[in-house]
N, C-alpha and C positions, 0 to 999 in steps of 0.2 A: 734401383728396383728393390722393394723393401725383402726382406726375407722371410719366410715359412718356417714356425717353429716348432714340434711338437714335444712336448716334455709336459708329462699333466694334462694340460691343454691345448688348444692351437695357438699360435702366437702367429700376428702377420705384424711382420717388424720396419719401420725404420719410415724414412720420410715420405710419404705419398701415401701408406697405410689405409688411410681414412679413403679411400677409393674403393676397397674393396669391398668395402662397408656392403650396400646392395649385393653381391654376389653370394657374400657370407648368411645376408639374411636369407635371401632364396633358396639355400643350400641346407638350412637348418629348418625351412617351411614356414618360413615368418610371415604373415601377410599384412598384421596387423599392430606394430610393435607400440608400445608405451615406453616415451622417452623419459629416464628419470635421471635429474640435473638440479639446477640451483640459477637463483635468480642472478648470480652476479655472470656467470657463463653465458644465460640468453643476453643479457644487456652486453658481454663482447663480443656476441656476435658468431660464437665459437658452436654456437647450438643450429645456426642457420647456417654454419659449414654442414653440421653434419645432416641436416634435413635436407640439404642439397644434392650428397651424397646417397640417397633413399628416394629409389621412384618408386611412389607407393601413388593410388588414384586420387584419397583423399589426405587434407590435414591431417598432421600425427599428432594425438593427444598427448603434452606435455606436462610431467609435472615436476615443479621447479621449486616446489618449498623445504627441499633438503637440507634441516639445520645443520651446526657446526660439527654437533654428534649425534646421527641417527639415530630417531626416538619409535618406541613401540606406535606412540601417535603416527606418528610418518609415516611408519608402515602401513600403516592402514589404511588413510588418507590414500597413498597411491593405490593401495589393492584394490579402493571403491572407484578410482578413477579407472585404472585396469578393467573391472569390470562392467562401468557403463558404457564404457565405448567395446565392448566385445574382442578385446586385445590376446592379443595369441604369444608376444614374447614380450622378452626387456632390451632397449638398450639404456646400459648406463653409460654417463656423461660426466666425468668430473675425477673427483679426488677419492680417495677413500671411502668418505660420507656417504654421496651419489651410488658407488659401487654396493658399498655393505646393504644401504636401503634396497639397494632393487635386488640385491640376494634374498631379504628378509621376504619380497611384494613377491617374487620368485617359488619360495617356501609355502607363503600361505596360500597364493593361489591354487593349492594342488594339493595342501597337507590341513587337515583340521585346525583352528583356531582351539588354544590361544597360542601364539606367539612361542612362552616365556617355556612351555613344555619341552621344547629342542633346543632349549640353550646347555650344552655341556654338561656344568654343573648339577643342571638338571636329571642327568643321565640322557640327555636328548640326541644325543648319537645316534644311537641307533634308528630312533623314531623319524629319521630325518632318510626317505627313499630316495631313489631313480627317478622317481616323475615330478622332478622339479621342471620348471620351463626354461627355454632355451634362454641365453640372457648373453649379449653381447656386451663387452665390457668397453672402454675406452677413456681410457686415465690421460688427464688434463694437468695430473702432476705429478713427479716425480718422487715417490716417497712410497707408498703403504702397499704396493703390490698385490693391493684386492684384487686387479684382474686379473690375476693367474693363484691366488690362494684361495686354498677352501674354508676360508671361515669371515665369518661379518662379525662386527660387534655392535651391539644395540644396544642402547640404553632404555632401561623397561619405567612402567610408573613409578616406583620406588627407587629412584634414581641408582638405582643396580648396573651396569654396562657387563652387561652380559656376553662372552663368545657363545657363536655357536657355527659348529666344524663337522664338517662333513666332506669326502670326494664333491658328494653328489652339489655341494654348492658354489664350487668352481665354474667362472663363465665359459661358457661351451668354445666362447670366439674371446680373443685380446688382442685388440686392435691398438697397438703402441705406434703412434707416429709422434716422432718427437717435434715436431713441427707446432703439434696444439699445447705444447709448452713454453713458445717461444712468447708470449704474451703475462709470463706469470710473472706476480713483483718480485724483486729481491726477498722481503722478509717469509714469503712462502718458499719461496725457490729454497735459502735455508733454512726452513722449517722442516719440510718435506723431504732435503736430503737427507737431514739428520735425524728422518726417519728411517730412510733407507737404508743409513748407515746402523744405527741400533738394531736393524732386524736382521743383519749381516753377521753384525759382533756378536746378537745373544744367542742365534741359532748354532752359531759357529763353538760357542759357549758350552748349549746345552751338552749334557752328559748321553745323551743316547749314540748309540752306535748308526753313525750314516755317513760314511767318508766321501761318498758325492755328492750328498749333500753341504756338507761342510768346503768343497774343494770349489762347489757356487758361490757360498756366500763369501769366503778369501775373496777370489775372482772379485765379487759387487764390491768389496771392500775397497778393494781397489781401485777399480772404476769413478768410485765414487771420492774418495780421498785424491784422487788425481785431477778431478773435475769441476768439484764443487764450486770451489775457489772462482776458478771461471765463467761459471756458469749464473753464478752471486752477482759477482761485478758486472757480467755483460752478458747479459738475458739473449743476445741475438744471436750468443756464438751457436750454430745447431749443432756443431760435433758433439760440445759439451753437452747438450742439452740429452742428445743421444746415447754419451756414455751415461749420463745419469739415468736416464729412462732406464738403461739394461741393468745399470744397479737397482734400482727399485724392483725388476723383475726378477731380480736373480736373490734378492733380499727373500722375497716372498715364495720364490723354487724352491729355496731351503729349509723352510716355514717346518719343512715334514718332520723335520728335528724336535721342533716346540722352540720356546721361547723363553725368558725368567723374566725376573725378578723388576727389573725397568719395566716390563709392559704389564705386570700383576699390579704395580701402581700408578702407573698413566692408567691401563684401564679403571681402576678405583677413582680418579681424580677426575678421569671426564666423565662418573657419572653425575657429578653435581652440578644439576641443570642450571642450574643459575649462574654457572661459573665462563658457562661456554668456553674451556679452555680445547686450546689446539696440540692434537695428539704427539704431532712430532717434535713440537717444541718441547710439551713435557718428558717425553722419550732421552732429549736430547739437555735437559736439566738434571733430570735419574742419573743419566748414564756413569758419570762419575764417580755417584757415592754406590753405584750397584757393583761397578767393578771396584772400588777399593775393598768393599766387603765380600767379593768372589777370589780377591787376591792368594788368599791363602791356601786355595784348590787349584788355582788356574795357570798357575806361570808359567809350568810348559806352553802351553796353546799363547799365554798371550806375547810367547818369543816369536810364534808364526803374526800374531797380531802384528805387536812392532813392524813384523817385515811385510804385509801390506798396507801399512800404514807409510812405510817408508823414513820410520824412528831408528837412533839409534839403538844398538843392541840393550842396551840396561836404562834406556827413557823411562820414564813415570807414563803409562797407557792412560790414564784415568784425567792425571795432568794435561797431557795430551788434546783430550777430549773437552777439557776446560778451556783451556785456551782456544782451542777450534769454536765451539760456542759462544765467547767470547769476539773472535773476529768476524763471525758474524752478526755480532748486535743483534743476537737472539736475546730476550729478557736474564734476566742473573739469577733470578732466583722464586720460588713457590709464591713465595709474600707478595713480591711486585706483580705476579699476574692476578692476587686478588686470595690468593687460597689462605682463609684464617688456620691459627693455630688448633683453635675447636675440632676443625673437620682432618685433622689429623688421625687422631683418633679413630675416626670411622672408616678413614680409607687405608690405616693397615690392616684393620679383620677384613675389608672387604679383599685387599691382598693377598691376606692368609688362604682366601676362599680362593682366589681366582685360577682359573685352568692354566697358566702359564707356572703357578709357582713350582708345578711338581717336576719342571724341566728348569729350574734355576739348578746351577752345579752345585753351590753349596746351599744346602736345608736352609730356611730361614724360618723362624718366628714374628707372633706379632710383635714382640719389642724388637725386634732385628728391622722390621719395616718398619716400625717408629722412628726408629735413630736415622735408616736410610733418609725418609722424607723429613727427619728436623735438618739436615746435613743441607737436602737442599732448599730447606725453607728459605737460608739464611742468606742475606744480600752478599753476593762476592765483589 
C-alpha cells in the first residue's frame, strides 16, 4: 500500500502509486490535463500506463518533444498546445527535463510572458504568484527531485540555463512509484543517482542554518550510497529502485538549503545547446574537484559525510566519489563528453552569476571555477 507524504508537497509513495493518479486529478479539479513527456517514454509504453490510469471522456493531448535540457522554446510549444486544446492542469511524465518544462508551461499559463522575467537572477522571485496551475508530477527517474522541489531550470535563447524558484512552483501532487523505474538502463540509472547523491552532499554542504533539512539529505545519502550499486547492476531489483526514488526525493526536501558550486557549473555547461550534455553526469564529474576546493571549510561535516557514506574515518571524500563514478562507467572527464577548452571560459562567469553560488560554503571566484572545470576537463 504506497504511502501519503506531506512535507512541502503531497507525496503518494511506493509501488502501485501511479493508481492514484485519477483521484489526485479530480481532487485538484482537473478535467482536462496536458501530458508533458518525451518521445522515448511514449515509445516504452510508460506514457500508456499512465493514460490508463486517467478516465478522462476524451484523448489527452500529449506533448512529448521535451529535449535533454528544457528550452524557453519548449516552453512554449507546450503552452500553445495547453492552450488549443482548452487544458486546465499538467501532468508531468519523466525525468527532470519533463518535470521542469511543465513547471515552466505551468508559470506562463497564468503569469505574463516573457519567460526569462522570473528566472532568479532576474530578481523573478517574487514575480512568480499563487495562481500557478495544478501540475502533477511523476518521475520516471531517480535523480533530480523536481517533483517535490520548487525550482525548474531552463535554458533561454542565449544559451543561459537559468533557475527559477519559487514555493509557488512545487507540483501540487508527487506521484513516486518506483515501479516506473524499473525499465530505465544502467547508464541513466547511474547518471540520475549521481544526481541525487550531489543534491544530498551540497545541500548538506550549504552554510545556511537548516538542521532538518540537512538530517534528509544524510538520510538520501545513504539510501542512495547503499543502493545504487544494485540498482546499476540489476534494474529489476524494486527495493533498490525504491530506496533510490526516496533518495532523490529526499535530495530535493533538502533543496531549502540551496545548493553550490557543482550545480553553478553543470548548470553553466548544460546551457550550450549544442552540447546536450546530461545534468547528472555532469553533477557527478564536478563533484570531486568542487569538494577538494570546499575542503578547507568543510571537514567537520564531511566526518558526518564519511559516515553516510560508509568510509573509513580519515578516507579521501572526493576520492571516494571518483572512484564511485568510475565504477559506474560514467564518461571520465568534460573533454570526452565533447565540452572544448574555449567554452570554459564562458561557463565560469556564467558560474559566478548562478543562484546556487551564494550557498557554496567556501566563496569562490571566476578563476576558482576555472581551475574547478580544467580539474575536470582532464581524462582520468
Amino acid at each position: 500500500m504506497p504511502a501519503v507524504i506531506n512535507y512541502l508537497t503531497k507525496i503518494v509513495f511506493g509501488e502501485g502509486a501511479l493508481d492514484s493518479l485519477d483521484d489526485e486529478l479530480t481532487q485538484l479539479g482537473v478535467s482536462a490535463p496536458l501530458l508533458v513527456t518525451d518521445k522515448g517514454l511514449v515509445q516504452s509504453g510508460l506514457i500508456e500506463r499512465v493514460r490508463q490510469a486517467i478516465s478522462r471522456p476524451s484523448p489527452l493531448p500529449v506533448y512529448d518533444e521535451t529535449p535533454p535540457n528544457p528550452t524557453e522554446d519548449a516552453v512554449e510549444a507546450a503552452l500553445a498546445l495547453f492552450h488549443q486544446h482548452g487544458c486546465d492542469g499538467i501532468v508531468a511524465v519523466g525525468g527532470g527535463s519533463s518535470i521542469d518544462l511543465a513547471k515552466g508551461v505551468s508559470l506562463l499559463a497564468s503569469h505574463a510572458a516573457p519567460l526569462r522575467q522570473y528566472a532568479l537572477i532576474e530578481g523573478g522571485a517574487s514575480r512568480i504568484t499563487a495562481d500557478t496551475l495544478p501540475l502533477v508530477a511523476i518521475p520516471t527517474t531517480a535523480g533530480t527531485g523536481s517533483e517535490v522541489g520548487r525550482g525548474a531550470l531552463i535554458s533561454m535563447r542565449d544559451q543561459r540555463k537559468l533557475g527559477f524558484i519559487s514555493p509557488h512552483l512545487i507540483p501540487s501532487v508527487a506521484i513516486c512509484d518506483p515501479g516506473m523505474t524499473l525499465s530505465l538502463p544502467p547508464w541513466l540509472t547511474a547518471a540520475t543517482g549521481m544526481d541525487a547523491i550531489a543534491h544530498c552532499v551540497e545541500t548538506y554542504l550549504s552554510p545556511r542554518i537548516n538542521p532538518p533539512a540537512e538530517a534528509i539529505a544524510l538520510d538520501g545519502l545513504r539510501r542512495a550510497m547503499g543502493n545504487l550499486h544494485t540498482a546499476f547492476r540489476h534494474g529489476d531489483d524494486l527495493q533498490a529502485r525504491s530506496e533510490m526514488m526516496m533518495a532523490a526525493v529526499e535530495g530535493a526536501l533538502a533543496f531549502q538549503k540551496g545548493l553550490g558550486a557543482v550545480h553553478s557549473l553543470s548548470h553553466a555547461l548544460g546551457g550550450f545547446h549544442s552540447l546536450k550534455l546530461h545534468h547528472g553526469t555532469l553533477n557527478s564529474l564536478l563533484l570531486p574537484a568542487v569538494l577538494r576546493y570546499n575542503a578547507p571549510v568543510c571537514e567537520e561535516k564531511y566526518v558526518q559525510l564519511r559516515a553516510a557514506m560508509g568510509l573509513a574515518p580519515d578516507a579521501d571524500v572526493a576520492a571516494a566519489f571518483e572512484a564511485l563514478h568510475q565504477e559506474l562507467e560514467l564518461p571520465g572527464s568534460l573533454a570526452e563528453l565533447g565540452v572544448t577548452r574555449e567554452q570554459l571560459d564562458q561557463a565560469a562567469q556564467w558560474a559566478v552569476e548562478d543562484h546556487s553560488t551564494a550557498t557554496n560554503p567556501r566563496p569562490a571566484t571566476r578563476d576558482d571555477f576555472l581551475s574547478m572545470l580544467q580539474e575536470a576537463y582532464e581524462a582520468r
